[in-house]
N, C-alpha and C positions, 0 to 999 in steps of 0.2 A: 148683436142680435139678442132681443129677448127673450127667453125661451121658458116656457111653462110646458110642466109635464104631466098627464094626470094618465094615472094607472086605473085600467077598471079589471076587476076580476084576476087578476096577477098582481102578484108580490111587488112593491116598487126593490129595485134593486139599484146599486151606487154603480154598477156594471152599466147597466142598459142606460142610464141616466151619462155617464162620460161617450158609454157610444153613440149615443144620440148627438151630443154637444160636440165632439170627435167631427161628425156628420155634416152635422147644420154651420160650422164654422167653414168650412168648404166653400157651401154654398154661400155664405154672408158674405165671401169677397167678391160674388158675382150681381150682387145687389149696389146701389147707388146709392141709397139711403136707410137711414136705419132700419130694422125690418119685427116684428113681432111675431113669435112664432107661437103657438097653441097646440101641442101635440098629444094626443091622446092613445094611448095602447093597452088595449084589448084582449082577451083570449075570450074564444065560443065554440067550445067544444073540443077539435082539433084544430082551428082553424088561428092562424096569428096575424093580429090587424094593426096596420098603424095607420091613422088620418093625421091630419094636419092643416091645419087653417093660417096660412103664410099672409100678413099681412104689410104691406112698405107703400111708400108716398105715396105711386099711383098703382100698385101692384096688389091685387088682391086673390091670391093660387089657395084651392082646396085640393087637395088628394087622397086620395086611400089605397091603400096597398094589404092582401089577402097574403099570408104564403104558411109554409110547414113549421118554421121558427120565428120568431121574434126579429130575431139577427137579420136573417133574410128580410123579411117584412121590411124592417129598416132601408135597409141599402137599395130595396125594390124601389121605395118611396123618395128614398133621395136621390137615385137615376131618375124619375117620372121628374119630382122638382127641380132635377137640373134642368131637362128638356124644357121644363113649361118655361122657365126663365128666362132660355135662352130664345125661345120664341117669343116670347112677350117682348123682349128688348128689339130681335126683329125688328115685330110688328112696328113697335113707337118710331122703330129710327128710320124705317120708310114711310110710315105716317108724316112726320118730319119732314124727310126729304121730298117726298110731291114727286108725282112718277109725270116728270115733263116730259120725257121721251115720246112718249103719246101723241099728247100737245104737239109736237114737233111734229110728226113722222103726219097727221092727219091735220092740215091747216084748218079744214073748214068747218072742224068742233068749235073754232071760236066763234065762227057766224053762227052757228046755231043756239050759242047760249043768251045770245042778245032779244 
């Protein structure tokens, strides 16, 4: 995985940068294809942000995550991108499969589609 980091308003640190990488290596084994990541971290005020702009073959995840630390903020965002991942794969592999059961259970959807 690719991964670009840009700091706004906070110190870039060699800490936050392994734990990110730490993080997103996780998630690149639930990926199919190679993936680009775009991560950007924040401070506004009190407030600790992390977004992220996940980009792979067909796969295109944005997220943002609000919390009290940095740290937090991280692992908030990378729980939300496991989730979407795992739904996005979902979605494709029953897109794939074709819900024939349908089809089956009600014959006369097929006269109606003629």
């Amino acid at each position: 995985m690719q991964i670009s980091i840009t700091f706004k308003k906070i110190e870039s640190s060699d800490a936050l940068k392994s734990y990110v990488q730490e993080k997103l290596e996780k998630l690149d084994k639930m990926l199919d294809a190679p993936a680009e990541a775009n991560l950007v971290l924040s401070v506004e005020k009190i407030r600790h942000i992390a977004e992220i702009n996940l980009s792979c073959e067909k796969l295109k995840i944005h997220a943002k995550e609000e919390a009290e630390t940095m740290y937090s903020a991280i692992d908030g965002l990378s729980d939300k991108l496991q989730i979407l991942i795992k739904k996005n794969k979902e979605k494709a592999r029953r897109h794939l499969a074709g819900d024939k059961q349908t089809i089956k259970a009600n014959p006369d959807l097929g006269t109606l589609a003629q």
